[in-house]
N, C-alpha and C positions, 0 to 999 in steps of 0.2 A: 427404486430410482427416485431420486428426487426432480418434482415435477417445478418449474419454474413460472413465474411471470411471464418470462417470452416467449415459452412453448405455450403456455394456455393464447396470448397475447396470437401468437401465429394460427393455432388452431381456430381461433375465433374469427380469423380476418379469411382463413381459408373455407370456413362453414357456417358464418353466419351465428352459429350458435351463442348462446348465453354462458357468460364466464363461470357457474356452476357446472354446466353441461361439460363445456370444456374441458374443464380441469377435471372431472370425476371420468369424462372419455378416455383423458389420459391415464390415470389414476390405473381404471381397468385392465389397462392396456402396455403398461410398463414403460409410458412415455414414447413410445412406438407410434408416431404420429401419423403413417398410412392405417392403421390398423383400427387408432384413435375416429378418422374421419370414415372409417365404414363403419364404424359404432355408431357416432353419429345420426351417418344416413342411414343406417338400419331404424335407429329410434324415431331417425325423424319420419320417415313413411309410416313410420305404425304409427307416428301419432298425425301425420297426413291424415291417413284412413280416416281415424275419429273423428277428423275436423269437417266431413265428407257428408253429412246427413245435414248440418246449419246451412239457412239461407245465403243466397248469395244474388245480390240484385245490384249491386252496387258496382263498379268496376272502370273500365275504356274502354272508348270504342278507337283502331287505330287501323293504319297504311301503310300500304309501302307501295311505291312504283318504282320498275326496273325493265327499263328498254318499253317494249310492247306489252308488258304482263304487268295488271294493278291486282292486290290484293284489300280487303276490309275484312276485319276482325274484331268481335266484340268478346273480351276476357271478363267475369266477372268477379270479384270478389265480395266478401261482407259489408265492410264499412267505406264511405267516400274518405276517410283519412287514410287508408290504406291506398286506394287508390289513386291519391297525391304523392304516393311512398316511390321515389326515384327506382328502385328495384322493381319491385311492380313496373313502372313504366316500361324500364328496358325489357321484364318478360316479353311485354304486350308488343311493342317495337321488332323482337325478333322472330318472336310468333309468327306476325305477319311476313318478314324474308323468309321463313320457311316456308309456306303456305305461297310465294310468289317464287322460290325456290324448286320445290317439290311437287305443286300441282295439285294438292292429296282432292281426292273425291270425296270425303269428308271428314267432321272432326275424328272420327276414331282411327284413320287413315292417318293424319295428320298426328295425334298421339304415338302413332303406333312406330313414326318415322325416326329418323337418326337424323340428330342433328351436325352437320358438315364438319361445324368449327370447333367442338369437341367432345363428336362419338359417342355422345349419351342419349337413349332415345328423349322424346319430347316429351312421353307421359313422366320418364321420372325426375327431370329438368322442371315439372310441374311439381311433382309431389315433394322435391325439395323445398321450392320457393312456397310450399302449405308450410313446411316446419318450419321456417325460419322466420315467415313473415307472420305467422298463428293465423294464419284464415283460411276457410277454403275458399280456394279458387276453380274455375269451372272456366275450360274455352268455350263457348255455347256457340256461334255462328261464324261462319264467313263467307263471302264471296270472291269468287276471279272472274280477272274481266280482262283479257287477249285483245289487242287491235291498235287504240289511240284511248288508254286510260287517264283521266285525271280524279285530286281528289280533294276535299274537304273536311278537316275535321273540327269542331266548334266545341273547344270544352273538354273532350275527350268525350262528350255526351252524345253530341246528334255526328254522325259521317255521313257523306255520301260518294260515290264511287262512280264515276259518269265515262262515259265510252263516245266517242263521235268519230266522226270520219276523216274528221281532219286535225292538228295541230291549230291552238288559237288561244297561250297561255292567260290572257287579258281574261277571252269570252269564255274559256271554257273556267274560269275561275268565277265568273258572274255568274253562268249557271248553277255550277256548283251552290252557289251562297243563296242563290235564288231556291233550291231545291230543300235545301237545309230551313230555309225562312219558312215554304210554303207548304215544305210537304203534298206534295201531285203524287197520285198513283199509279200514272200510266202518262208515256210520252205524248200519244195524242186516241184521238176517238178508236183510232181502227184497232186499240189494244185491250179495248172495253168489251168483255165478256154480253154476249147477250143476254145469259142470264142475271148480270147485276142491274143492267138498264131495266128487265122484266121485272125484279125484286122492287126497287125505287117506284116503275111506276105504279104496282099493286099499290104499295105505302102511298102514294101522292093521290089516287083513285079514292084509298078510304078516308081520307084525313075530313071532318067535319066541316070546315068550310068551306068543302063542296056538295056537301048532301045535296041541298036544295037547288043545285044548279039541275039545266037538265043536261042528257049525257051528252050531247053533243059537245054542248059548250065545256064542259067538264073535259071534256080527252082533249080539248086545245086549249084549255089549261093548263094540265098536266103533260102536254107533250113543251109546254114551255118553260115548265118548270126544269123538269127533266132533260131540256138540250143547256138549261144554265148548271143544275147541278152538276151535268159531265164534262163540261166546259170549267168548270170549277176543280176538276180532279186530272185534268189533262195540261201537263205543263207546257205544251205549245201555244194553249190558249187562256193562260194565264197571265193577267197584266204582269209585267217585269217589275221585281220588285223595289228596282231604284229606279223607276221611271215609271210608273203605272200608267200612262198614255198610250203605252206599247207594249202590244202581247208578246211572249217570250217567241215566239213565231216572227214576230216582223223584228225582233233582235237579231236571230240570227240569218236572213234570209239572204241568200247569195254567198255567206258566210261561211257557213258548216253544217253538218246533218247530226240531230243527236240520235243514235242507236240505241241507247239504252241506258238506267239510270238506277242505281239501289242508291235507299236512304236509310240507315240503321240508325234508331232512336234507344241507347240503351236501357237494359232492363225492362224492355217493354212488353206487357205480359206478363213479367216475373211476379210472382209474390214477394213484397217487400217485408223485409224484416220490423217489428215493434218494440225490439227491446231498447228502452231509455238511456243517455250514455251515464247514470249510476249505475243502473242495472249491468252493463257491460261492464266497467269498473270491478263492481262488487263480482261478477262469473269470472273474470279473467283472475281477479286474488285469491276467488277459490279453487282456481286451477282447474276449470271447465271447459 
């Protein structure tokens, strides 16, 4: 059968594939263009798999809110140009309405699900978007958050995910921005482990320039260092960050109540990739 321009031209626009792929899909396949595009996706997951051992620290972090139920999602891929790649994007985008769709208890839940709008589960919806895009991709984290969610996301880099009791689109987007700016690790003192307050004060007891103090004076010292460092990691009690005369507390008081607050800073943790963009250049020609 003779394979044409508009049959590869169609297969390409249906799989993403590369006009060699394409046309040699067909080729095998007697121009049989269902048949062509499970050739395809058959190759493309084996060559997913391969792609599966390379770092991936680069990526989005993304949202979605829908009624009472907010979702964040951090997708990673290899490289930040990829992760400008409009396709990329919308993965990342629907990820998140499944994950505020489905509930899942975690990523391998969330993989392991069907997706609504067309019946494919989510891991191979992924392992397509490896062969088409050549990178591995990795869901690594998310969170839900049930009640009154709002959300932030700056760059696709830093999100945050904030819960409060009340509706207050203005404030609850100032916090937002404010949490993203400052990064706080707990809403206020009463969410402060005792033992990170006991770790801090060990460290501030040994530090050097209080050897020579005596102990007295030393433990109220340190007990005042240690009410500013917690006061420094509690976003109630942090100056607001477009007006620093006023703690994020007396912003919203009479206001709203903030219940709870994730701030996902991507890749954080990850081992980042070294290789130079020749170096990727030259692996990608040699077909690695």
């Amino acid at each position: 059968m003779t394979i044409t321009a508009a049959m590869v031209k169609e297969l390409r626009e249906k799989t993403g594939a590369g006009i060699l792929d394409a046309k040699k899909a067909l080729v095998e396949n007697d121009g049989d263009m269902e048949k062509a595009m499970e050739f395809l996706r058959q190759k493309g997951i084996a060559s997913a798999e391969k792609k599966m051992g390379r770092i991936a620290a680069e990526g989005l972090v993304g949202s979605y809110i829908e009624g009472n139920v907010g979702a964040m999602i951090e997708v990673n891929c290899e490289t930040d140009f990829v992760a400008k790649n409009e396709e990329f994007k919308e993965l990342v985008s629907n990820l998140a309405k499944q994950v505020v769709a489905i509930k899942p208890a975690n990523v391998e839940e969330l993989l392991a699900s069907t997706c609504a709008k067309c019946g494919k589960k989510i891991e191979d919806i992924v392992k397509e978007k490896v062969a088409t895009i050549g990178e591995k991709i990795t869901v690594r984290r998310f969170v839900i958050v049930e009640g009154n969610p709002a959300t932030y996301i700056h760059n696709g880099k830093i999100g945050v995910l904030l819960n409060t009791d009340k509706a207050d689109e203005a404030l609850e987007k100032d916090i937002c921005l404010h949490i993203a700016s400052n990064a706080p690790e707990f809403v206020s003192r009463e969410e402060i482990p005792q033992s990170v307050i006991d770790e801090e004060t060990r460290i501030e007891m040994g530090k050097e320039d209080l050897a020579k103090k005596p102990e007295n004076i030393r433990a109220k010292i340190v007990e005042g260092r240690i009410n500013k460092l917690m006061a420094s990691r509690c976003l109630l009690e942090q100056p607001f960050v477009k007006n620093p005369d006023e703690t994020v507390a007396q912003l919203i008081e009479g206001k709203l109540q903030i219940k709870s607050f994730v701030r996902y800073v991507l890749g954080e943790g990850l081992e980042k990739r070294q290789d130079n963009f020749a170096e990727e250049v030259a692996s990608q020609m040699a077909g690695k």
